[in-house]
TORSENU-238445 format. One record per residue (C-alpha): x, y, z; residue in one letter; chain. Coordinates in pm, whole numbers, plus 32768, in hexadecimal, padded with zeros to 4 digits. Example, Ala and Ser with C-alpha at 12.3 -4.5 7.8 and 13.67 -1.06 7.14 Angstrom:
2
((84CE,7E3E,830C),a,A)
((8557,7F96,82CA),s,A)
//
This chain:
189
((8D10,BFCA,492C),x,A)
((8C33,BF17,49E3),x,A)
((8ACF,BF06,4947),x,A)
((89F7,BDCA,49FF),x,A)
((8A3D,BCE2,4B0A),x,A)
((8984,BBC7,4B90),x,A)
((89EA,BB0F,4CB9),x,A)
((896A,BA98,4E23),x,A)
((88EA,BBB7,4F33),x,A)
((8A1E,BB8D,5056),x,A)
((89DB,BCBC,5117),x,A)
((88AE,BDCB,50FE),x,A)
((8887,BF55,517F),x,A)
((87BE,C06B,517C),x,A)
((8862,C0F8,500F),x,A)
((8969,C009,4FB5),x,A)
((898C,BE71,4FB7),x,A)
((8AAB,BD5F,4F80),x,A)
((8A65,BC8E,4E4D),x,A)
((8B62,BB3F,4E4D),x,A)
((8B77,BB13,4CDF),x,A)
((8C4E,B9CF,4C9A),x,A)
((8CFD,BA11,4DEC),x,A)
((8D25,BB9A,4DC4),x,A)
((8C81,BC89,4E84),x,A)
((8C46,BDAD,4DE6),x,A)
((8B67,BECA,4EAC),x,A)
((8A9C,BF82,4DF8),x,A)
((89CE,C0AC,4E5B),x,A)
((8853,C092,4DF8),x,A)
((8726,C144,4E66),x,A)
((862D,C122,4F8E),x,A)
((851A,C0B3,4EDD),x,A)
((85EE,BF94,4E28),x,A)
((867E,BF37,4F87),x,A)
((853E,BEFF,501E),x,A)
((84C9,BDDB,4F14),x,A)
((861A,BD35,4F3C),x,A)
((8667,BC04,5028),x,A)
((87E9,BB91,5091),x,A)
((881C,BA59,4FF8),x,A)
((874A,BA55,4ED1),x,A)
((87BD,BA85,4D74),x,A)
((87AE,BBD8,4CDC),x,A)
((8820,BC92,4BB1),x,A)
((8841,BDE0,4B72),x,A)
((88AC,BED4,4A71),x,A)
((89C6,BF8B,4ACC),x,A)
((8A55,C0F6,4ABA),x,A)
((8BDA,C0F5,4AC3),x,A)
((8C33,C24E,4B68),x,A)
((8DA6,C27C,4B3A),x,A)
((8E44,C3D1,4BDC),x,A)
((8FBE,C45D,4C72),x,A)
((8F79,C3E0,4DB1),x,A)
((8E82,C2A4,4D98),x,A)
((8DAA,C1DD,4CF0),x,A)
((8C77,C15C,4D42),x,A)
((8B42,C05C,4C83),x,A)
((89E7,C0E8,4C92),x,A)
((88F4,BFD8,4C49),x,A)
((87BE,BFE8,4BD9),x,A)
((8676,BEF2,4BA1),x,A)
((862A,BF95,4A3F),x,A)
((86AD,C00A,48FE),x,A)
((85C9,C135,4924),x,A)
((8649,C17E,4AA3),x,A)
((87AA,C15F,49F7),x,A)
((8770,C263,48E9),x,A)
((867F,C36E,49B9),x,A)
((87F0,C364,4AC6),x,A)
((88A5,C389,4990),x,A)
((880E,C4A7,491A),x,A)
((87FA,C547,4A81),x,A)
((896E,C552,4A50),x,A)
((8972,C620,4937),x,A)
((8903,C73E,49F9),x,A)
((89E3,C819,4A89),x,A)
((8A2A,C7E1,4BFB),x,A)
((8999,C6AF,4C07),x,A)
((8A9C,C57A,4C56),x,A)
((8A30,C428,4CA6),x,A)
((899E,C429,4E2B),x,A)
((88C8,C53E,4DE0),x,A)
((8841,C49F,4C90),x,A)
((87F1,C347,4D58),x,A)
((874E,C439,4E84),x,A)
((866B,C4CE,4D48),x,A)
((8604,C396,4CE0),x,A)
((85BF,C30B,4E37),x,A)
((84D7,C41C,4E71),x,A)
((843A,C414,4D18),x,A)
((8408,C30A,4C48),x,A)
((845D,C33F,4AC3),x,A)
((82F7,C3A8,4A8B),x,A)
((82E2,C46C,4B42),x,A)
((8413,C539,4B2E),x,A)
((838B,C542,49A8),x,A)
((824D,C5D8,4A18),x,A)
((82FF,C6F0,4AE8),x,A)
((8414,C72E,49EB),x,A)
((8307,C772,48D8),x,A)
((81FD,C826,49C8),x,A)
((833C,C8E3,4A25),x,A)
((82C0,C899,4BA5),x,A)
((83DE,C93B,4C6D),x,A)
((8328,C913,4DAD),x,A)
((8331,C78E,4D6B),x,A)
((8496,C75A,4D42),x,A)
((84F9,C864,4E4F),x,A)
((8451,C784,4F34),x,A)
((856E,C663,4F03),x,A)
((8697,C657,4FF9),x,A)
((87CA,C729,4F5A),x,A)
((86F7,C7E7,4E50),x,A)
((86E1,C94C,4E76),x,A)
((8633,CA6B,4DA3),x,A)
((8772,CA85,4CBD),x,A)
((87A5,C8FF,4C81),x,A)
((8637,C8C6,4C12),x,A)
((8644,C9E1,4B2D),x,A)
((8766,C940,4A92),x,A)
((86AB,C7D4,4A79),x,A)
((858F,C872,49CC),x,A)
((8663,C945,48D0),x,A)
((8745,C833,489D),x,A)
((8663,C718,488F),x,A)
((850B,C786,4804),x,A)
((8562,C735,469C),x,A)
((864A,C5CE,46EC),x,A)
((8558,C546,47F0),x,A)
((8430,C54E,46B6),x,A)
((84FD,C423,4623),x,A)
((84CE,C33F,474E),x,A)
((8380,C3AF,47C9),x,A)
((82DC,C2D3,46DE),x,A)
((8372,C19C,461E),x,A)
((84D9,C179,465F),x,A)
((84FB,C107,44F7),x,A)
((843E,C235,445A),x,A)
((84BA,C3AD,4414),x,A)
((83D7,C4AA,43EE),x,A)
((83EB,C55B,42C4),x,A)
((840D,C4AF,4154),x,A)
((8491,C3CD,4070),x,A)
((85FE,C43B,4062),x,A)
((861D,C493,41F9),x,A)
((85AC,C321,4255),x,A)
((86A1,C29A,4147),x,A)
((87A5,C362,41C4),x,A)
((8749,C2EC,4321),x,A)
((878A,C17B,429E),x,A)
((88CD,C1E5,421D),x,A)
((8962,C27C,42F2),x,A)
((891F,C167,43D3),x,A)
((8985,C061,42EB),x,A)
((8AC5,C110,4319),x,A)
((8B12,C0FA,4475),x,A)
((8A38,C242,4500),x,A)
((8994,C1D1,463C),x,A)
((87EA,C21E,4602),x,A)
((8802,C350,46E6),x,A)
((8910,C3F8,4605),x,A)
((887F,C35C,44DD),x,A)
((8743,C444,4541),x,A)
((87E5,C550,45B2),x,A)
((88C6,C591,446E),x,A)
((876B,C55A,43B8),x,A)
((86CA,C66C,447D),x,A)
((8817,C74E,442C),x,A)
((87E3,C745,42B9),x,A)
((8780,C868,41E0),x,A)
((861A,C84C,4142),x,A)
((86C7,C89B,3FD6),x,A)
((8791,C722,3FB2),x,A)
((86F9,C680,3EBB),x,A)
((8799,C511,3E9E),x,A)
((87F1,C41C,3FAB),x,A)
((8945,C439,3F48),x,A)
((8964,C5AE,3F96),x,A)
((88A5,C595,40D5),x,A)
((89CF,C482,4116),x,A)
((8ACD,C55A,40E3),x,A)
((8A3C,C6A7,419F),x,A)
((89D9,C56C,42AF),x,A)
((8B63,C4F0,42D5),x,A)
((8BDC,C685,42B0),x,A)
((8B35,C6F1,43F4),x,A)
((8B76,C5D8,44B8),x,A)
//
């Protein structure tokens, strides 16, 4: 999987650019926002989502760690692929889709391209416990002790942050030791 890339602006568009990375081009889909700030022939790097499926695959790229985990939750939600995660993003930043998804705003994210009635109920079910985890410090889980050790672990061994928090989130209140919420953590995922 491809996870960063850093290379030399070739070619840019609208929602997608050619990076030459050690002769390579690789094109990689990114937002409007993050095409605007960019300039061809300047040196840029960019976390990367590798989106593998039957019939393609395709790099999403992305200025932040925190753009790169708010699209990777988006894709936990049912009905939600890639292209319509990036469009949410480019219409809300990551703060904002945190304030809606908490205020339970419907109206807000029914006013992005490709999101009906149905789909933002589903972001708001799906997300309004995850999206806690990154609203504040990306390093931080709310809750105690054991759920931000857990966090750590779970990390440590090989869960990307935005599983990491969403297997915390998952856990029963009753788990007493970091070990159990481990186990419960590695049983639902």
């Amino acid at each position: 999987m491809i996870a960063f890339l850093k290379g030399i602006v070739l070619e840019k568009q609208l929602k997608s650019l050619i990076l030459d990375v050690n002769g390579v081009g690789y094109e990689i889909r990114i937002g409007v926002t993050l095409a605007e700030s960019i300039k061809e022939g300047r040196e840029l790097s960019l976390k990367i989502y590798h989106h593998i499926s039957d019939s393609e695959q395709s790099l999403f790229g992305f200025a932040t760690a925190e753009d790169l985990e708010y699209f990777e939750l988006l894709l936990l939600v049912p009905s939600i692929g890639p292209k319509t995660a990036m469009s949410v993003l480019d219409a809300a930043a990551p703060k904002i889709l945190a304030q809606a998804v908490h205020a339970g705003d419907m109206t807000s994210l029914t006013n992005i391209s490709g999101i009906g009635r149905r789909t933002a109920e589903r972001i708001i079910v799906e997300l309004k416990g995850k999206i806690s985890f990154i609203a504040g410090d990306k390093n931080k889980v709310v809750g105690g002790k054991i759920q931000q050790e857990t966090f750590e672990a779970l990390v440590s061994i090989g869960f990307k942050p935005a599983q990491a928090k969403a297997a915390v989130q998952k856990l029963p209140q009753e788990i007493a030791t970091v070990e159990e919420a481990v186990k419960a953590a590695l049983k639902t995922s």
